[in-house]
Every structure is written in C-alpha cells, then in structure tokens.
N, C-alpha and C positions, 0 to 999 in steps of 0.2 A: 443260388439259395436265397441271396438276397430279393426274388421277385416273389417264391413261396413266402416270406415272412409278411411281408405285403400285403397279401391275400387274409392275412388271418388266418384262424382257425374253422372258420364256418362258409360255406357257399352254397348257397342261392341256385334252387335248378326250380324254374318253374313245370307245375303239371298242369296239362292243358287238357279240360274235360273233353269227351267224346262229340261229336255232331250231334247228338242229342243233348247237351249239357252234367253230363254225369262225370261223375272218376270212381274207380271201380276200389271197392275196399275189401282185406280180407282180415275174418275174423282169427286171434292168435288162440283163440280155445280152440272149438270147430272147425278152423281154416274154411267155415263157407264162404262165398265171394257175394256182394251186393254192391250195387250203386246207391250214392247219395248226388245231392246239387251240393256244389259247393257253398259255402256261408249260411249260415245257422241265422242269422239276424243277431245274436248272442255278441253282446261286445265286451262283457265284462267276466272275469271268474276264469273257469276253466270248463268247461260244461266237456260231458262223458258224450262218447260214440257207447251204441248199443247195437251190439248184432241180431238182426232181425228172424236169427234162426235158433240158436240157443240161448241169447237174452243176455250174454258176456258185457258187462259195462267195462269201460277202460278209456285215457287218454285219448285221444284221434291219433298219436304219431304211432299208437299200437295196432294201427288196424292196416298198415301198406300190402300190398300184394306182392306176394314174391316173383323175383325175376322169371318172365315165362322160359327162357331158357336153364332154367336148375330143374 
C-alpha cells in the first residue's frame, strides 16, 4: 500500500494523436465523433470544445470517446 500512496491521487496516461495528427473526440449530447489537432494556441482561461454537429459547448475533459469495447 505504501507504493499506491506514492503515486498520489492522479495519473498521467498520455494520448498520442493518429498519423495524421488528430485525437478523435465524442460529443456527450449527440455522442457524434469528430477530430480536432491537439492545442488550441489558447494559454489562458478555460476555453469550451464545441461539437461540430449539434453545436453542444462544454469543457474538452467532456468530450473523450468511449471505450470501443463497451
């Protein structure tokens, strides 16, 4: 137990975009799936993802793709 305390509470899994530079995002209204490029240029604030099919603003940690195995 003592190596989980260690660790903390949070861990770091990087996602690594596709050969084309993308990461696949899904909307939690519509569930549609779109690509974006990673980094915004945006350094400051909190700036929204927007889904480019039903127009849903939210967070970016609201838009991940579900496991393709579920």
């Amino acid at each position: 137990m003592d190596h989980l305390r260690r660790i903390g509470n949070q861990v770091s899994v990087p996602i690594r975009p596709d050969k084309d530079g993308f990461i696949g995002r899904e909307c939690p209204e519509c569930e549609g799936h779109f690509k974006v490029t990673p980094g915004t240029g945006i350094t400051t604030g909190d700036p929204l993802c927007n889904c480019p099919y039903c127009g849903h603003a939210g967070k970016s940690d609201q838009f991940w793709t579900k496991d393709p195995g579920l």
